[in-house]
N, C-alpha and C positions, 0 to 999 in steps of 0.2 A: 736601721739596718746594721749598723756597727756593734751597736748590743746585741742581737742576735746572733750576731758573726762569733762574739764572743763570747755569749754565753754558750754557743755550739763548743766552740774549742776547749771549755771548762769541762762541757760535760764528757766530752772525748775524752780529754786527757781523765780524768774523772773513774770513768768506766776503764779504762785501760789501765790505771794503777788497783782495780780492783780486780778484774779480771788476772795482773801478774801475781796480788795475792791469795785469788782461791788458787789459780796453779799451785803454787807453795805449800798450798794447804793439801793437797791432792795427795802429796805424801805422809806415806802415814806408815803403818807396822807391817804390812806386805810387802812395801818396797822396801824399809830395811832390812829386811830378813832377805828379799830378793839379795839386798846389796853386801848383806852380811854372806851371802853365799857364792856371790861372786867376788870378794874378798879369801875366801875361803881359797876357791880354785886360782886367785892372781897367787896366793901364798903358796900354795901347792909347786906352783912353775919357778920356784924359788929355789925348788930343790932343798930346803932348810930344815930338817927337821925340827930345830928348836923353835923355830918361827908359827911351824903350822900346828904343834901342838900348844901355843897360845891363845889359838883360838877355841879350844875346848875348852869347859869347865873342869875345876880341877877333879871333880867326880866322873868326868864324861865317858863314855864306853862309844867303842867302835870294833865291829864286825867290818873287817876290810875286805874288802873284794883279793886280798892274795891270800888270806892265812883262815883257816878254820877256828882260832883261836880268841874270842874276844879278849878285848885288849881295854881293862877297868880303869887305868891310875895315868898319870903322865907319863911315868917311867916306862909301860907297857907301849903306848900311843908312841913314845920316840921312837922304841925299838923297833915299831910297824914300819917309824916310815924311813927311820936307817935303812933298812932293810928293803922297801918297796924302790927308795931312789936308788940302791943299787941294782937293784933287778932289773929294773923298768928307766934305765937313763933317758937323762933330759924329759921329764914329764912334764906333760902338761896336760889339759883336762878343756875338752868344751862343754857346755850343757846342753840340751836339748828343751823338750818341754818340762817347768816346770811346774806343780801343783802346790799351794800356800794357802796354808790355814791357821789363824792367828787367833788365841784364845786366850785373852789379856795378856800375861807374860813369858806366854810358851805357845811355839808357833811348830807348825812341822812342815815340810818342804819335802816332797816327795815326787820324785822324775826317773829321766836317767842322763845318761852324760857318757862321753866318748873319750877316754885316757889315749893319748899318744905319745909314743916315745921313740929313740934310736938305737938299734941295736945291728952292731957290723955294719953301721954307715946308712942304714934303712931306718924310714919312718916306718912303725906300725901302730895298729889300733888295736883298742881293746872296748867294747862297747859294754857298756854297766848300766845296772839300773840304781839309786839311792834313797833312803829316806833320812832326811838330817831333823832332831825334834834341837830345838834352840830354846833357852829361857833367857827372860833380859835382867840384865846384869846392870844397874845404872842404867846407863844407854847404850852398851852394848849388849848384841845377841850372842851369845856363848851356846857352844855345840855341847847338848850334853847326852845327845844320844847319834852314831852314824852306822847306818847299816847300808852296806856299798853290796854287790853281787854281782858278778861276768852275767851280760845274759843271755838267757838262754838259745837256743837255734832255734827256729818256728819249725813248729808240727810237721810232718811229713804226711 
């Protein structure tokens, strides 16, 4: 009975150190790009622009949800979000539903996401929709394409 006993508790413990590493395994390029994205938006609440234009590649483009203007090089990418942290103080960003698509080294992330910020002592919102295209870089995801847009009011 005692070898039963313990060969039960072998094969538990057994099963249970395999079971924590398929969990492990379970992450894969979805969830870094998930996580590479909500990285994104913790940088964003930073207020920084030198910060969050690190996570672009250095070729990256972004269509911003405030400027009509795409924005090609870093230099352009600061001057968006100089400019958006002053318009839009204390930003911050939540996401909504995402959609992820990962095609070996280039993945795209397409949702939308809800910008809040304070202006005369009031929260407001501003509801957007996104498509972020990322390639891996090492092991990091680098944004090298973002197209952000307010959106639109439903049909009347």
């Amino acid at each position: 009975m005692l070898f039963r006993v313990s060969t039960v508790v072998v094969l538990f413990v057994l099963n249970c150190s395999l079971l924590l590493t398929n969990s492990a395994a379970l992450a894969g390029p979805k969830e870094d790009v998930a996580a590479a994205t909500m990285k994104w938006g913790e940088t964003l609440g930073q207020n920084d622009p030198d910060k969050i234009v690190l996570l672009y590649a250095t070729d990256g483009v972004l269509w911003g949800t405030l400027s009509p203007t795409v924005r090609s090089d870093r230099a352009a990418l600061r001057e968006y979000f100089v400019t958006a942290f002053k318009v839009l103080p204390a930003l911050k960003v939540t996401f909504g539903e995402q959609l992820i698509r990962v095609y070996g080294d280039t993945a795209v992330n397409t949702g939308y996401y809800t910008f809040a910020y304070v202006r005369d002592g009031e929260t407001k919102t501003l509801p957007a929709r996104y498509s972020f295209t990322f390639v891996k870089d090492g092991t990091n995801w680098m944004i090298v394409d973002h197209h952000s847009s307010a959106m639109p009011a439903p049909p009347r």
